[in-house]
C-alpha positions in Angstrom: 105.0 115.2 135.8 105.3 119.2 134.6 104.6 119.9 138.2 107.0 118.0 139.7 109.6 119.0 137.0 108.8 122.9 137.9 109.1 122.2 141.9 112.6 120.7 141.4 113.8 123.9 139.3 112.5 126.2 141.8 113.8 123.7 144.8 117.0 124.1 142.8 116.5 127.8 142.2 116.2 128.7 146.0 118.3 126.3 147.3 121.7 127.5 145.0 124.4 129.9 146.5 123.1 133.8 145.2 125.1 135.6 142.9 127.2 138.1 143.8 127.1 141.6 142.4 130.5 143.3 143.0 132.7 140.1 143.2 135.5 142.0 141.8 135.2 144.6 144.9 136.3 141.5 146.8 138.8 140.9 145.0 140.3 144.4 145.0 139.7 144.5 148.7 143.2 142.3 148.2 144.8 144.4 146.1 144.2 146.0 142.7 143.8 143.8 139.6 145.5 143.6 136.3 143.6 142.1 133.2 145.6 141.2 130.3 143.4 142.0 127.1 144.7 139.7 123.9 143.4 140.1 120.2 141.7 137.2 118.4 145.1 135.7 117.5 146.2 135.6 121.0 148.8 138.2 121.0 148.8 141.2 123.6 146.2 143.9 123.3 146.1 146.2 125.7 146.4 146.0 129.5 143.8 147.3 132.8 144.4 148.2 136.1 141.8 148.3 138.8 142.0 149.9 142.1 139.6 150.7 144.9 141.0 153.8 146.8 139.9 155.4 149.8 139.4 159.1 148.6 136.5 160.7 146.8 136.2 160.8 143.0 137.0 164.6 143.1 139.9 164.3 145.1 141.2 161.5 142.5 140.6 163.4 139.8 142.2 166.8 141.4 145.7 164.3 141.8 146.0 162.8 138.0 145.0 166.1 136.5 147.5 168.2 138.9 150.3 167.4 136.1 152.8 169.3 137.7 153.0 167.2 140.7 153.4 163.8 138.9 157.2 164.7 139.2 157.0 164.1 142.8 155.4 160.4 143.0 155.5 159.1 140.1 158.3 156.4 139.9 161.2 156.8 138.0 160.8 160.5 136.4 163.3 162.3 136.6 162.3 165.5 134.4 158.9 167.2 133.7 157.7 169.8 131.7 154.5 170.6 131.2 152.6 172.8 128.6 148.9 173.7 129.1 147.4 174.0 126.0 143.4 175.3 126.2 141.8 171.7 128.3 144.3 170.0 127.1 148.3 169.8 128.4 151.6 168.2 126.8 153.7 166.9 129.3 157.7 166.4 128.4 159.0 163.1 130.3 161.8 161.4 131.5 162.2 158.5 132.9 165.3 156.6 134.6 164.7 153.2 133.2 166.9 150.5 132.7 170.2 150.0 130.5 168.8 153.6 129.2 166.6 156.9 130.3 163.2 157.0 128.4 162.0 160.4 127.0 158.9 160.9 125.8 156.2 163.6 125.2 152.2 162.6 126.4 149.6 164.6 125.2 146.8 164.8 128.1 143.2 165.3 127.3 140.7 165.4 130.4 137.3 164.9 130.4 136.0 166.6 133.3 132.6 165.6 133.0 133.1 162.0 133.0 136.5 161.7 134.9 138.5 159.7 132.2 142.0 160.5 131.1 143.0 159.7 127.9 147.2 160.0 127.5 148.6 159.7 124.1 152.0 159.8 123.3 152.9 162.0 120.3 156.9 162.1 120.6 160.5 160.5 121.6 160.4 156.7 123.1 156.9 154.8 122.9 155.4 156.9 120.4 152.0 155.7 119.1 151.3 154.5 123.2 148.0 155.4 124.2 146.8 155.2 128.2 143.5 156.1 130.0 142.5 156.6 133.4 139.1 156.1 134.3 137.9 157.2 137.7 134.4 155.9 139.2 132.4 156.4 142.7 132.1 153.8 144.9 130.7 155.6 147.8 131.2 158.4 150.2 135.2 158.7 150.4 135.6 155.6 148.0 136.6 155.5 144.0 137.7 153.0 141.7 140.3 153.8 139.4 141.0 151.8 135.9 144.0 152.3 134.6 144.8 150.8 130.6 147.4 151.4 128.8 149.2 150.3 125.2 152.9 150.5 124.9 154.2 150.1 121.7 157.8 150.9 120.4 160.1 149.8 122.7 163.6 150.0 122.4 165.8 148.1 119.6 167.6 147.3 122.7 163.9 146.4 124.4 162.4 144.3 121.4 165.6 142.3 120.8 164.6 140.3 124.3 161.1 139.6 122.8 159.5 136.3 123.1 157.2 134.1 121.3 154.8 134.5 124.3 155.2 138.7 124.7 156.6 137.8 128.0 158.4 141.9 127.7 155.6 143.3 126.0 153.2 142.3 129.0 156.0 143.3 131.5 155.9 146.8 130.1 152.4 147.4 130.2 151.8 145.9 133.7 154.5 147.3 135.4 
């Protein structure tokens, strides 16, 4: 009876569909992917972004630490300033958002090594908003990019449209 208990496992066992190992890959092969993170009572934690692009790691990392040039495709900003300071850099921001413009100051802090981002935001709109970008190789002319991000502080204006199920707070930190 053992015996013919283990040859219907392994019968089982060989005869299943195989794991996959990337199955998120083929998922961002459609498109990049948000995942909405929520604390143990079920409110809004944080939000990730992950995208699959077709340019090297270094090449990635050359674009979201060229701070100057965010001005010119990022959406929506509408003034820059940016301060090196040592590794790190302070970048001055507006935005053209609706009913009113956003303004806020980011404090950048690379870490070359590893590729990750972290943005914190120390002044103006948003304060207390934290954001890292995390950059990964996925092959010869291939990275994947995670994005999350925490916005906190919205608006009076903002927060007064707040609903039981966050439904603005999860708009802000998606979009």
């Amino acid at each position: 009876m053992r015996a013919l208990t283990l040859l219907a496992v392994l019968l089982c066992g060989a005869l299943a569909p195989s794991a996959r190992a990337d199955e998120v890959g083929e998922l961002l092969a459609k498109g990049p992917l948000v995942r909405i993170e929520t604390d143990p009572a079920g409110k809004f934690r944080q939000a990730t972004c992950i995208a699959d692009v077709n340019a090297d790691v270094d090449t990635v990392w050359r674009v979201l630490t060229d701070y100057e040039q965010y001005l010119f495709f990022m959406p929506r900003m509408t003034k820059l300033a940016v301060t090196h300071e040592g590794n790190d850099a302070t970048m001055d921001i507006k935005l053209d958002t609706p009913l009113v413009a956003t303004r806020y100051v980011n404090r950048m802090i690379p870490d070359h090594v590893n590729k990750v981002l972290t943005v914190k935001q120390v002044s103006g709109d948003l304060t207390g908003s934290t954001y890292q970008w995390k950059v990964l190789p996925m092959g010869p002319g291939r990275a994947r990019v995670f994005y999350t991000g925490v916005v906190r502080n919205f608006s009076s204006v903002a927060e007064a449209f707040e609903d039981e199920q966050q439904t603005l707070t999860i708009g802000i930190n998606v979009v």
